[in-house]
CHARMM-style PDB file with segment names, atoms N, HN, CA, C and O in Angstrom:
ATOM      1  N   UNK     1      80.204 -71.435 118.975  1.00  0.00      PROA
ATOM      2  CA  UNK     1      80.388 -72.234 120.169  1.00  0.00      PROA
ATOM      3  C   UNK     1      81.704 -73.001 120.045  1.00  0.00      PROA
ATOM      4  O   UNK     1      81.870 -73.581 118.972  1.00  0.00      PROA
ATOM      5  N   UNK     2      82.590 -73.092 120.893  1.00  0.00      PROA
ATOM      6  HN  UNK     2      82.455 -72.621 121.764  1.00  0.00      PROA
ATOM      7  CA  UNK     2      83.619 -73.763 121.077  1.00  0.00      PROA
ATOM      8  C   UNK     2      83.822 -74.623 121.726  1.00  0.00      PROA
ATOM      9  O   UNK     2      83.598 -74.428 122.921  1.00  0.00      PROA
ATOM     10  N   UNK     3      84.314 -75.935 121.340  1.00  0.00      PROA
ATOM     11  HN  UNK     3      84.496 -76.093 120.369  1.00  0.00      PROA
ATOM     12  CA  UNK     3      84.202 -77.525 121.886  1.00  0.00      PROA
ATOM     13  C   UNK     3      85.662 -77.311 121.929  1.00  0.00      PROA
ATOM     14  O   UNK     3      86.420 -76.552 121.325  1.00  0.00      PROA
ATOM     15  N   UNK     4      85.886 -78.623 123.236  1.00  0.00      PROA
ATOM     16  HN  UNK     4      85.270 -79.239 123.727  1.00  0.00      PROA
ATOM     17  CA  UNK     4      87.577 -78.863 123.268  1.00  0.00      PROA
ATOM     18  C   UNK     4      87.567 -80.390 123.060  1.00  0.00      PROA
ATOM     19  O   UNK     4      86.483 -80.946 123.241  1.00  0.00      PROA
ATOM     20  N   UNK     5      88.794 -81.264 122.649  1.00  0.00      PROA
ATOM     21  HN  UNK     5      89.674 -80.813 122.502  1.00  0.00      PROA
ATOM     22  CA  UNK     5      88.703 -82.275 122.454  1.00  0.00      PROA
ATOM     23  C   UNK     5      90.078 -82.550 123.386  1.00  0.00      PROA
ATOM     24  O   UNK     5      91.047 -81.792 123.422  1.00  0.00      PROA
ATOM     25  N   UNK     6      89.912 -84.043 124.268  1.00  0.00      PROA
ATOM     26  HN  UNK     6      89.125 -84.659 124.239  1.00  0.00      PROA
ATOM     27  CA  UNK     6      91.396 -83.879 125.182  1.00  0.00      PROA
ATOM     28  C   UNK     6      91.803 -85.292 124.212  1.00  0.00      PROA
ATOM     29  O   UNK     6      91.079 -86.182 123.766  1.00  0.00      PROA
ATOM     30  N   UNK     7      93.215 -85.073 124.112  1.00  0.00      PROA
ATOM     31  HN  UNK     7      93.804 -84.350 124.474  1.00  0.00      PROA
ATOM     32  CA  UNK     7      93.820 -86.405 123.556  1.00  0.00      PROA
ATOM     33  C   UNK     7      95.225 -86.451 124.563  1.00  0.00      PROA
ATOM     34  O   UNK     7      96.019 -85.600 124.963  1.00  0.00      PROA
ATOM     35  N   UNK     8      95.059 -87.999 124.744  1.00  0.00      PROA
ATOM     36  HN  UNK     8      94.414 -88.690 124.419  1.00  0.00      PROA
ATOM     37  CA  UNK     8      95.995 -88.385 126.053  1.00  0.00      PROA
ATOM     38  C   UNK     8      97.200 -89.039 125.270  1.00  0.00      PROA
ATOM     39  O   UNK     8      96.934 -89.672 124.248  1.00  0.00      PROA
ATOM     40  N   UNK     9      98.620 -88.914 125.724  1.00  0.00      PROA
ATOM     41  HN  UNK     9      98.836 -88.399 126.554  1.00  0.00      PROA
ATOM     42  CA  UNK     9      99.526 -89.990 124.982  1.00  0.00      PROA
ATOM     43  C   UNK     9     100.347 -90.294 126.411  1.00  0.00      PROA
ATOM     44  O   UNK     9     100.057 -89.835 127.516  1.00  0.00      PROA
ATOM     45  N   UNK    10     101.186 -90.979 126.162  1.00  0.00      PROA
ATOM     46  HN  UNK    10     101.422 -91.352 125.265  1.00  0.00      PROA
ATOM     47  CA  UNK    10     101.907 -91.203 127.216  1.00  0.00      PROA
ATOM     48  C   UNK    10     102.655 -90.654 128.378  1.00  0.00      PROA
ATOM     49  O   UNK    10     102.927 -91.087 129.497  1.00  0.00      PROA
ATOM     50  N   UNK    11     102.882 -89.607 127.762  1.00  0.00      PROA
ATOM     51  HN  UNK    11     102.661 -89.255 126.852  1.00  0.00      PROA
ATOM     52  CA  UNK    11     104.113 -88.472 128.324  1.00  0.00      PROA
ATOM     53  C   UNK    11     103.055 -86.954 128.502  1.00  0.00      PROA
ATOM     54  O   UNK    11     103.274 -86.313 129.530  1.00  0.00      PROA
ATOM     55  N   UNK    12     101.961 -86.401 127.551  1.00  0.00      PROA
ATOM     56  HN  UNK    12     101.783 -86.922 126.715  1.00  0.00      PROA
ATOM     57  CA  UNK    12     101.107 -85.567 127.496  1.00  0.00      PROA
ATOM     58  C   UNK    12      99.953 -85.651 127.657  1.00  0.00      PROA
ATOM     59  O   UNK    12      99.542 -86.806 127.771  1.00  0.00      PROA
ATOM     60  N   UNK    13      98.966 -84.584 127.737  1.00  0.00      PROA
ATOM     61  HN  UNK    13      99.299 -83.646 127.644  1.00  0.00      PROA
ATOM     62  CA  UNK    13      97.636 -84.846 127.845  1.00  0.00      PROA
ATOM     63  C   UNK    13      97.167 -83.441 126.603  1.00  0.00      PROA
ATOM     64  O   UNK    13      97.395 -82.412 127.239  1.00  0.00      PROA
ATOM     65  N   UNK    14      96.697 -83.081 125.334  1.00  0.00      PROA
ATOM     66  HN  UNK    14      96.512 -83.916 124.817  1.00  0.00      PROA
ATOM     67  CA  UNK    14      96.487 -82.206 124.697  1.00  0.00      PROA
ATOM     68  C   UNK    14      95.324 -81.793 124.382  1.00  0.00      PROA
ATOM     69  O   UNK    14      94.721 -82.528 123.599  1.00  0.00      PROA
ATOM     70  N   UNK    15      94.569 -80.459 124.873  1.00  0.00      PROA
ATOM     71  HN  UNK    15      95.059 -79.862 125.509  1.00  0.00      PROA
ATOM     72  CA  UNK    15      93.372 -80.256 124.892  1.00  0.00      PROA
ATOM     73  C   UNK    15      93.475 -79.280 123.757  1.00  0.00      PROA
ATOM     74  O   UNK    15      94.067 -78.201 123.761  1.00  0.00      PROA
ATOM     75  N   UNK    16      92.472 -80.112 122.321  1.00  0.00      PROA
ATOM     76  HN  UNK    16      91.991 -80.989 122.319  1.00  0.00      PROA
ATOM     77  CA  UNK    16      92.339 -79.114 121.302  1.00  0.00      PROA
ATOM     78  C   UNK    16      91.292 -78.091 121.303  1.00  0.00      PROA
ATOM     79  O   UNK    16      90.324 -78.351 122.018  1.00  0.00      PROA
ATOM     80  N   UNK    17      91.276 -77.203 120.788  1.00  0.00      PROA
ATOM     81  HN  UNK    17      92.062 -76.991 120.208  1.00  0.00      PROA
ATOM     82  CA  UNK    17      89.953 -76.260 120.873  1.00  0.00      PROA
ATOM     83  C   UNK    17      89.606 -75.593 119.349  1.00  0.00      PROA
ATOM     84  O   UNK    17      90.276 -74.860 118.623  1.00  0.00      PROA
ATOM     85  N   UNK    18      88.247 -76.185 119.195  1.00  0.00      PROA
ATOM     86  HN  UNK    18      87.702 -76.781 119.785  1.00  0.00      PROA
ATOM     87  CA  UNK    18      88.048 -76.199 117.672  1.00  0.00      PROA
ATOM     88  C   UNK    18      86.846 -74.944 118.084  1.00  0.00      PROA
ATOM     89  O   UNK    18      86.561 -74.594 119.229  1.00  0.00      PROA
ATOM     90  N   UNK    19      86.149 -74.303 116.561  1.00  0.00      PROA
ATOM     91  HN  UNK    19      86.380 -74.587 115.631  1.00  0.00      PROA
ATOM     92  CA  UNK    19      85.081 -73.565 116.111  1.00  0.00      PROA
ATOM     93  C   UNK    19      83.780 -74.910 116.015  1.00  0.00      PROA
ATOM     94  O   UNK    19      83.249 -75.214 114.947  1.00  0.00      PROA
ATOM     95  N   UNK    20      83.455 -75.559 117.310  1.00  0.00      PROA
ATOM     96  HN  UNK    20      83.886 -75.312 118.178  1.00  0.00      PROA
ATOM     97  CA  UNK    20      82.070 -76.043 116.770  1.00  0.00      PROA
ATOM     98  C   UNK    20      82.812 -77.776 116.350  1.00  0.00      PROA
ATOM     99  O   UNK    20      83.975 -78.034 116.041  1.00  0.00      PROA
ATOM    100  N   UNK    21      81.698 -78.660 116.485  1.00  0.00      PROA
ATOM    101  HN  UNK    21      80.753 -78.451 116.736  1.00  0.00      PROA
ATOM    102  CA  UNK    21      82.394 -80.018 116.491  1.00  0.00      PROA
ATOM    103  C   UNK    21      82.956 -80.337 115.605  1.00  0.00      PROA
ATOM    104  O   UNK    21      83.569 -81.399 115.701  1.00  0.00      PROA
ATOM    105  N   UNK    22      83.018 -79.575 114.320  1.00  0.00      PROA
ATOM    106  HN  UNK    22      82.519 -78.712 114.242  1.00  0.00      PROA
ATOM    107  CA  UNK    22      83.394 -80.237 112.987  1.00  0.00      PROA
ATOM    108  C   UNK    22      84.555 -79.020 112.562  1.00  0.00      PROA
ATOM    109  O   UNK    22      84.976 -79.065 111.406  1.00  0.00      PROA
ATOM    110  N   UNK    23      85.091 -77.904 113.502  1.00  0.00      PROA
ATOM    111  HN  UNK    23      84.749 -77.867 114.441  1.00  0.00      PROA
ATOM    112  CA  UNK    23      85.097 -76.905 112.617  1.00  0.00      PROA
ATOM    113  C   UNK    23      86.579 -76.728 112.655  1.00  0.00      PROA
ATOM    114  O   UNK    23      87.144 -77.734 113.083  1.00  0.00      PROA
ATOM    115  N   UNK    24      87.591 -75.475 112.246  1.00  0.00      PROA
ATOM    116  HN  UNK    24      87.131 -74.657 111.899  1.00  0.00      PROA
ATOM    117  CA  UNK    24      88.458 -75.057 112.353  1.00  0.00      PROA
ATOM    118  C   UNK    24      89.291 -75.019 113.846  1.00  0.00      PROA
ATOM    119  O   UNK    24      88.698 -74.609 114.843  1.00  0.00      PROA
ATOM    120  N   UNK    25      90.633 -75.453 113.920  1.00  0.00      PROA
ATOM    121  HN  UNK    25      91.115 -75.786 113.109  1.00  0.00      PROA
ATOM    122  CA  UNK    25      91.101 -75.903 115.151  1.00  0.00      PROA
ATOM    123  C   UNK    25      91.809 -74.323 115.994  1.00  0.00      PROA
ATOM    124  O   UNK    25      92.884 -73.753 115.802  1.00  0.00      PROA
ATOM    125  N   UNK    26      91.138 -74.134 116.552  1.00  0.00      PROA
ATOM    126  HN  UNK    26      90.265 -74.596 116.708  1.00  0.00      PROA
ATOM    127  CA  UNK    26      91.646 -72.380 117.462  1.00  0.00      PROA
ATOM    128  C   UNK    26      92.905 -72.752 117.945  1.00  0.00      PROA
ATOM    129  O   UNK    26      93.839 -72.331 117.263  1.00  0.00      PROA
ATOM    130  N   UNK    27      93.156 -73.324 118.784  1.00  0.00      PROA
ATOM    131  HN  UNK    27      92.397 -73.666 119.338  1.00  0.00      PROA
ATOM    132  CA  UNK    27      94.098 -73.708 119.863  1.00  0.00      PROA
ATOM    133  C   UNK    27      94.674 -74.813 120.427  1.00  0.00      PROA
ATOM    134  O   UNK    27      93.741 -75.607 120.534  1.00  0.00      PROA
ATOM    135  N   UNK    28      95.470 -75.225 120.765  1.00  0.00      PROA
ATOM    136  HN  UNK    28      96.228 -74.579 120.677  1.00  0.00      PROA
ATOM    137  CA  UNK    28      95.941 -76.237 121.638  1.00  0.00      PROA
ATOM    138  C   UNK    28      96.881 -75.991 122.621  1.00  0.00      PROA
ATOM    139  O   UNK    28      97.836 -75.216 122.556  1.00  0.00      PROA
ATOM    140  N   UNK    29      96.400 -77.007 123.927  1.00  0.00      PROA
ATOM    141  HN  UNK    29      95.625 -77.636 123.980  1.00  0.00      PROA
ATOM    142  CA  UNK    29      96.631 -76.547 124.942  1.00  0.00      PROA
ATOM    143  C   UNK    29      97.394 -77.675 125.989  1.00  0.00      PROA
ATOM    144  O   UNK    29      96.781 -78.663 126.392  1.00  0.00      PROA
ATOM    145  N   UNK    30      98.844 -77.386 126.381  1.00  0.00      PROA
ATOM    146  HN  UNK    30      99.342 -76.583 126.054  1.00  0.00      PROA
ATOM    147  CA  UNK    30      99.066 -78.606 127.399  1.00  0.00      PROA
ATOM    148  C   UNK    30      98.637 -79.149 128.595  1.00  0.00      PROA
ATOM    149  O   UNK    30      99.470 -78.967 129.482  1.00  0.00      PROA
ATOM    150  N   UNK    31      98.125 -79.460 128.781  1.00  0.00      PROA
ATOM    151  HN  UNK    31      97.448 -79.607 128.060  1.00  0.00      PROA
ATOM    152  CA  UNK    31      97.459 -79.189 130.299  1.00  0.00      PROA
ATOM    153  C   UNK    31      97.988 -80.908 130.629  1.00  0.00      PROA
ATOM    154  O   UNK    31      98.573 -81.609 129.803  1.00  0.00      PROA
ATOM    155  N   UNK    32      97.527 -81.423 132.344  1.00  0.00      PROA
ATOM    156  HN  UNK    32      97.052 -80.853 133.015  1.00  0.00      PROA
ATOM    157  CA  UNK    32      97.970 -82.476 133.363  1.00  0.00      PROA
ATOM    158  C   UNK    32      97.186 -83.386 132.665  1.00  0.00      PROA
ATOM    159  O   UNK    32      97.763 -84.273 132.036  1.00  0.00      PROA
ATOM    160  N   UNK    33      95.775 -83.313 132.664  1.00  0.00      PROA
ATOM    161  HN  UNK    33      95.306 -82.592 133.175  1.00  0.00      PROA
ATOM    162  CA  UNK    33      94.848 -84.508 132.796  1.00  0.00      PROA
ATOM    163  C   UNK    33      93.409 -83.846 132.713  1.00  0.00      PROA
ATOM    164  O   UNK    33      93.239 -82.650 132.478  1.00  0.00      PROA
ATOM    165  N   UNK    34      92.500 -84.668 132.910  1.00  0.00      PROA
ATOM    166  HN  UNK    34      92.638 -85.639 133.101  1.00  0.00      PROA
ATOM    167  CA  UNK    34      91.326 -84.083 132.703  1.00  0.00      PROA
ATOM    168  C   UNK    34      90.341 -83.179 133.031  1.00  0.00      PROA
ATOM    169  O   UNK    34      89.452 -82.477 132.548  1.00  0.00      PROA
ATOM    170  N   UNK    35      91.260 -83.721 134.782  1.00  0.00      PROA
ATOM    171  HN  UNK    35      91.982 -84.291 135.174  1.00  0.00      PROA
ATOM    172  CA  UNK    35      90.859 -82.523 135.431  1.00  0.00      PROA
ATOM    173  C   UNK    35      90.931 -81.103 135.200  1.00  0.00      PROA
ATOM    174  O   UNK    35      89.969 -80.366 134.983  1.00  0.00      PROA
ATOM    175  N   UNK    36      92.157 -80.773 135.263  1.00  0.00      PROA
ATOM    176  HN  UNK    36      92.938 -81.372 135.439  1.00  0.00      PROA
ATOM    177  CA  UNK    36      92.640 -79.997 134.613  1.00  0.00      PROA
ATOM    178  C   UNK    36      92.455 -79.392 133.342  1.00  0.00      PROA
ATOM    179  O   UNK    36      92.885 -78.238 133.337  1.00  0.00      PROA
ATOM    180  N   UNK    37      91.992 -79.745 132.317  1.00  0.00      PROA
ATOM    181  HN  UNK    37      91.643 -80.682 132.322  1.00  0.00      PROA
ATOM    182  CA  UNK    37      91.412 -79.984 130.941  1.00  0.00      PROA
ATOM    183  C   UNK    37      89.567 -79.483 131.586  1.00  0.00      PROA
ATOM    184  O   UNK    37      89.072 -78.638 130.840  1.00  0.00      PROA
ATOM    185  N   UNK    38      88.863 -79.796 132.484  1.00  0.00      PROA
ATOM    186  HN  UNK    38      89.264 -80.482 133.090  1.00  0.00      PROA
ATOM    187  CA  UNK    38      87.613 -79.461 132.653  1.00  0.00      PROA
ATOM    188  C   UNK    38      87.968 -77.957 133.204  1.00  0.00      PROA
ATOM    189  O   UNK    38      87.393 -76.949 132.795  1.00  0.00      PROA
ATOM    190  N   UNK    39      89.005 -77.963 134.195  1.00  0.00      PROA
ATOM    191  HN  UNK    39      89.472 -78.783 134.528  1.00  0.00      PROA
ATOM    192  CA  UNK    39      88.995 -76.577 134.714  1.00  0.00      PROA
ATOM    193  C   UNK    39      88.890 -75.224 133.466  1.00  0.00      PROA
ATOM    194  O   UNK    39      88.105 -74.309 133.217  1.00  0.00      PROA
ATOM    195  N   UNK    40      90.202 -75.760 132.902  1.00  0.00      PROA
ATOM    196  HN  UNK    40      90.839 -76.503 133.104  1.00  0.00      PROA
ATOM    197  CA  UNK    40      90.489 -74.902 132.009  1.00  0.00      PROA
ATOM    198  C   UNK    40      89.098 -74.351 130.691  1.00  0.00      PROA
ATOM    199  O   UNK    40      88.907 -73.262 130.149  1.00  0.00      PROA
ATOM    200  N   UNK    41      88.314 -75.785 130.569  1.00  0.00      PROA
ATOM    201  HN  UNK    41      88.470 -76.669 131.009  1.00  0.00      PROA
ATOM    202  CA  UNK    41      87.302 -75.227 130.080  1.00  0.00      PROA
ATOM    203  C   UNK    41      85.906 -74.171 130.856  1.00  0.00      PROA
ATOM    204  O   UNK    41      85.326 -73.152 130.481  1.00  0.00      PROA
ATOM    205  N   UNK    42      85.842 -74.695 131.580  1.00  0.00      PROA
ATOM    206  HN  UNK    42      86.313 -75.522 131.885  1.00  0.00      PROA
ATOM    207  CA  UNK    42      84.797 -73.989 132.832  1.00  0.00      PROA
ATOM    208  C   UNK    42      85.482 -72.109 132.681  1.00  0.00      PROA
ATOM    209  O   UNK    42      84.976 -70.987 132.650  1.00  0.00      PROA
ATOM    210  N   UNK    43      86.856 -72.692 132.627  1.00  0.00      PROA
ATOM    211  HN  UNK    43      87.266 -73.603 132.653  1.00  0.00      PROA
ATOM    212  CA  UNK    43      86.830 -70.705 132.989  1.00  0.00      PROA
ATOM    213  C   UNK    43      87.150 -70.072 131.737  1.00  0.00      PROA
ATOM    214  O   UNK    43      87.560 -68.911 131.726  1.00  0.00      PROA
ATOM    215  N   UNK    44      86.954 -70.927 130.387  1.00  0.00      PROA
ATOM    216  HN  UNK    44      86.621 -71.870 130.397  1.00  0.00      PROA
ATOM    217  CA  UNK    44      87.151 -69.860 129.665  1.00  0.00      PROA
ATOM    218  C   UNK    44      85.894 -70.142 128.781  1.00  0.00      PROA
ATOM    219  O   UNK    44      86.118 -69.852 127.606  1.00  0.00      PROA
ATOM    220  N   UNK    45      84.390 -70.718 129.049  1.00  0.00      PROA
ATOM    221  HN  UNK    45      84.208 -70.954 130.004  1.00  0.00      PROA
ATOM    222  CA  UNK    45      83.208 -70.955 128.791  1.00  0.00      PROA
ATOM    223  C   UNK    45      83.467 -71.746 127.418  1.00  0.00      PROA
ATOM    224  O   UNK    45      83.175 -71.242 126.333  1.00  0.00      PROA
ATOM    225  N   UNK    46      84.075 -73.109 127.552  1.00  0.00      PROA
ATOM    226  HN  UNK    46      84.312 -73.519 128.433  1.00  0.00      PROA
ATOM    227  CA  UNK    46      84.403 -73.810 126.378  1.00  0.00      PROA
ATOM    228  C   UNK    46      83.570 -75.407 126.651  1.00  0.00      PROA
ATOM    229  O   UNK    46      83.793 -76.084 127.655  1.00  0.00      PROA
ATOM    230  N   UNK    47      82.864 -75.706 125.856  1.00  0.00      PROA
ATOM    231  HN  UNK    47      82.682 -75.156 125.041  1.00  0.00      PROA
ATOM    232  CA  UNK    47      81.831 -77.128 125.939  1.00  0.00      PROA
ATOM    233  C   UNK    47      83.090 -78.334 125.841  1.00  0.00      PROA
ATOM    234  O   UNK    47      83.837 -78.315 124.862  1.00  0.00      PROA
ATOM    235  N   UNK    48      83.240 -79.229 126.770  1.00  0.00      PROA
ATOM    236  HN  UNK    48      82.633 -79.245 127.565  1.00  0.00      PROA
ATOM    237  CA  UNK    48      84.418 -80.027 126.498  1.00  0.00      PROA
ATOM    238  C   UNK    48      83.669 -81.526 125.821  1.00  0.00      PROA
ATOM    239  O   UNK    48      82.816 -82.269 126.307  1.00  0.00      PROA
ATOM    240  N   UNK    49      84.086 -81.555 125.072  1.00  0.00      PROA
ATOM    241  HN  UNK    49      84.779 -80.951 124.677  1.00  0.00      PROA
ATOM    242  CA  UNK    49      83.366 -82.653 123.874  1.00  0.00      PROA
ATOM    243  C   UNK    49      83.517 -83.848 124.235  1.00  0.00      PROA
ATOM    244  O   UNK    49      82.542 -84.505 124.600  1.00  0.00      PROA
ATOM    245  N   UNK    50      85.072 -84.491 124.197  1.00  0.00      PROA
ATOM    246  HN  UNK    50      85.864 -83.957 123.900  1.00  0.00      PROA
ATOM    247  CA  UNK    50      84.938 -85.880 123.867  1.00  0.00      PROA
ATOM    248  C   UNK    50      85.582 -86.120 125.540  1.00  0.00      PROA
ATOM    249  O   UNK    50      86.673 -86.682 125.642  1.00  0.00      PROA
ATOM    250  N   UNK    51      84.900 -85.699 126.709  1.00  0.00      PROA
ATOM    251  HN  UNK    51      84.014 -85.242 126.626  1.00  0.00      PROA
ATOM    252  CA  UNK    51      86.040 -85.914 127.945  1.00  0.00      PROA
ATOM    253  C   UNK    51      85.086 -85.680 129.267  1.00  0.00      PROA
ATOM    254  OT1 UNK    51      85.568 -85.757 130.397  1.00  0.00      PROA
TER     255      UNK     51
END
């Protein structure tokens, strides 16, 4: 199962995508905001964790 974690900074918004809540980090992803960050999970069947 794959969780995403979004971390916001000033200038970015970075949605990580790990193996499972504790696990190995797959991907990272730039995306707008959260919205955006939910879309992106919805279509690629990813549990969005901390968002």
């Amino acid at each position: 199962m794959r969780v995403a974690y979004l971390t916001q900074t000033k200038t970015r918004c970075f949605l990580t995508i790990k193996e499972g809540p504790g696990g190995a980090t797959v991907d990272t992803v730039i995306v707008a905001g959260k919205r955006e960050a939910r879309t992106y999970c919805a279509a690629h069947g990813i549990k969005a964790w901390s968002f």
